[in-house]
N, C-alpha and C positions, 0 to 999 in steps of 0.2 A: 504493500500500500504506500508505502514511505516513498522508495522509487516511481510509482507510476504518479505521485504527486510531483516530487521532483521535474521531474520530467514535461507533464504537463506545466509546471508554472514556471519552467526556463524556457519551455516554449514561447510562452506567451511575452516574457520578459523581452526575450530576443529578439521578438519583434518590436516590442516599443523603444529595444535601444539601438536597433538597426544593426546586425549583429550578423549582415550573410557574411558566406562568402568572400574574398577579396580579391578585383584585378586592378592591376597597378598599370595599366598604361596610361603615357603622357603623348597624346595625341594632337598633331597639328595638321590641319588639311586644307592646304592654300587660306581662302579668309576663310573659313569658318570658322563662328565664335566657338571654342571651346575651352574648357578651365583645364591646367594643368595638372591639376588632382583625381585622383582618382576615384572612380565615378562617383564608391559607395562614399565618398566624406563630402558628396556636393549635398547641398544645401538645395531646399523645393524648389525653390524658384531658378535656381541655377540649372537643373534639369529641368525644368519646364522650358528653359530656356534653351538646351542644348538639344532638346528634343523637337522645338520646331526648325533647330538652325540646323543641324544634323540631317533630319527629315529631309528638306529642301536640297541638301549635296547630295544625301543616299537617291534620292529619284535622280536625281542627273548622271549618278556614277554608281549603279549598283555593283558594279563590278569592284570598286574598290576596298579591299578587305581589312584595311585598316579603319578606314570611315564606318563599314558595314559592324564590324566586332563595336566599337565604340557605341554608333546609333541604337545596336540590339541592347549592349547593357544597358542604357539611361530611360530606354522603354521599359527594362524591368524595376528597374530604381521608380518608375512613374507608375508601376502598378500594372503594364501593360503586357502581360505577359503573354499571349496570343500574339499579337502583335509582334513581339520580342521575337517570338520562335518562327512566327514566319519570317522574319528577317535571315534568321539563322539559316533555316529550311533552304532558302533560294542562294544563299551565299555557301552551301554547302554543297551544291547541286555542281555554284559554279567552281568551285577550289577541292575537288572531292577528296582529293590525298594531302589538304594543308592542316596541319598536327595544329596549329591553333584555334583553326577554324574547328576541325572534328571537336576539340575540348569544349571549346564554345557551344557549339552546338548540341553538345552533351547536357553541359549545365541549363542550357536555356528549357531541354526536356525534361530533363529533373526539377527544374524551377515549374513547369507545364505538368506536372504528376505522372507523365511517363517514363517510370524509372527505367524500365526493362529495355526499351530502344536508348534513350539516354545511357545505357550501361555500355551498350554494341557498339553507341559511337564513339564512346571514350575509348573503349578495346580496340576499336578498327584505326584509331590516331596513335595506338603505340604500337613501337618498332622492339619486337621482342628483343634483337641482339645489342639496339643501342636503346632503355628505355628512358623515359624522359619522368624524371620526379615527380614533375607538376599533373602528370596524367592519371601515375601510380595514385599519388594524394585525392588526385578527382573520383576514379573510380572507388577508393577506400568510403570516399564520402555519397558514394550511391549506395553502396554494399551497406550503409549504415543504415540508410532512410529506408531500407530496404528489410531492413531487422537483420542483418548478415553481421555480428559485430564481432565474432571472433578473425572470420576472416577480413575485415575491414582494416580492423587493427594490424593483423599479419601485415597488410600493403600497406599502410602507415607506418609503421616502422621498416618496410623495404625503402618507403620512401624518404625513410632516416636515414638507411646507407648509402643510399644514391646521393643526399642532398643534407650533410650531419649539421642537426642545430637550425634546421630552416624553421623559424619560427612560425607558417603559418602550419607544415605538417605538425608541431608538437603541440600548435591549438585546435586543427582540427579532432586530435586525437585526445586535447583533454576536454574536449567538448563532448566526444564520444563517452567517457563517461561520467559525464553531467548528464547526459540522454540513460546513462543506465542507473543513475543515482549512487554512482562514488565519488565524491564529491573530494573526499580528499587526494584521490589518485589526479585528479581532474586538477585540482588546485597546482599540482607536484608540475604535470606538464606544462600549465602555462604559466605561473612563474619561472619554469625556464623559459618561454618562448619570449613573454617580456624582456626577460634579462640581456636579451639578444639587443643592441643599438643600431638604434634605427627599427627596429620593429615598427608594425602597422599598430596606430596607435587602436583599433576597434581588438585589439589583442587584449590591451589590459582591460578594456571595456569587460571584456569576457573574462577576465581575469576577477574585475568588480563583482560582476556578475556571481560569479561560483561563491568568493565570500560570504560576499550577501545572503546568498542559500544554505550560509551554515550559522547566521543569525549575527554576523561579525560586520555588523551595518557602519559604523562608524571607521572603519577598517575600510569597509567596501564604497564609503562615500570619499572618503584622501585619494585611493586610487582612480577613482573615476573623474576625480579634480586635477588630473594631472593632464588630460585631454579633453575634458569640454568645460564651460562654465559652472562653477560652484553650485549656483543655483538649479541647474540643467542636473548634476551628479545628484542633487538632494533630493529634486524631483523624482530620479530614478531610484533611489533609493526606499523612497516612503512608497512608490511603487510597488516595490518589491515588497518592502513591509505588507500595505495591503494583500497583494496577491497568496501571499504566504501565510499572513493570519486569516482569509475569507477560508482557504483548504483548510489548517486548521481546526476553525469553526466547524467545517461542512464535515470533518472528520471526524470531532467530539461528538456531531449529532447521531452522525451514523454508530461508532460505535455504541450510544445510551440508545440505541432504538435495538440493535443485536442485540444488548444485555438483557433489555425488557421483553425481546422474543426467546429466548434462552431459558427465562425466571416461568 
């Protein structure tokens, strides 16, 4: 019970602290306005922004797969995930053997709830004899959403020998088990991933996060102050408080309604 709360209330958390995935291109494509960040730290309106500017070069250049990768992210950062994956879909059609695209296209199905073809095209983007980390790590992170977590993990740490200390495989892997409710193994891997410089700062996010889940809120509100404003960490803190006392509650009730069917 303890675990499938967990679970569900990091879910929810993650979403209101924006907590995907991370891709790190800095994209320039003749004038297009675009912001040098990456995607997931733009700001609403900055995607809404890049998303009609983007929009307007993707119809004149579909072909081009650095514009096409960028415009499909910021449609999923905008909610638009249909959207997103037909972008993928036809950009995939056109570069059918290109490892970024195939990855991309992966995520955008996993992001669309078609884990099982999103799995085939993350596999069909790796070259067994020379494999590419970033792939390994993708697919680990399908095989999860998938309930596959021992072997999830297994590729998550292949993709620690390929790539030792890459901060985002040792948070996707201690996120893996926040989703199983070990909280302190979970904690172990992403304060190493933080410790890494330069790290993506949505790392300690999830670093805050997990704390938080073990009721060390004052803890989990200094780190979350270390990358967005005070008041934004506090926010998401009393969040979390919330979220965590409402299960709580809902838990006390359940089990004094068992008792009194028991008696």
């Amino acid at each position: 019970m303890r675990r499938k709360y967990l679970a569900n209330a990091t879910a929810a958390v993650l979403v209101a602290l924006a907590l995907s995935g991370c891709a790190r291109d800095r994209m320039t494509t003749g004038s297009v306005q675009t912001s040098a960040q990456p995607v997931e730290q733009l700001s609403e309106g900055q995607v809404r922004a890049e998303v009609d500017s983007l929009g307007r070069a993707y119809a004149s250049d579909p072909k081009n797969k650095v514009l096409a990768l960028r415009y499909a992210a910021v449609l999923q950062m905008d909610g638009r995930t249909d959207q997103s994956l037909a972008v993928m879909r036809r950009t995939a059609i056109i570069h059918p053997k290109d490892r970024d695209v195939l990855a991309a296209y992966g995520k955008a199905l996993a992001a669309a709830g078609e884990l099982q073809p999103a799995l085939d095209a993350v596999r069909r983007a790796q070259t067994p004899e020379y494999p590419d980390w970033k792939l390994v790590s993708a697919e680990a992170a399908i095989l999860d959403q998938l309930g596959k977590t021992e072997e999830a993990r297994n590729l998550y740490r292949k993709a620690l020998d390929l790539r030792p200390n890459e901060p985002s495989i040792l948070s996707n892997l201690g996120m893996s088990y926040v989703l199983e409710g070990d909280l302190k193994a979970a904690e172990t891997y992403l304060r190493k991933a933080a410790s890494v410089p330069g790290t993506d700062s949505r790392i300690r996010q999830n670093l805050a996060l997990v704390v938080g889940l073990q009721g060390r809120f004052k803890e989990a509100e200094q780190i979350a102050s270390q990358e967005i404003s005070p008041e934004q960490a506090k926010a998401n803190v009393a969040y979390l408080r919330s979220m965590l006392a409402q299960q709580n509650a809902w838990n006390q009730i359940k089990e004094e309604e068992e008792e009194r069917n028991t008696n």
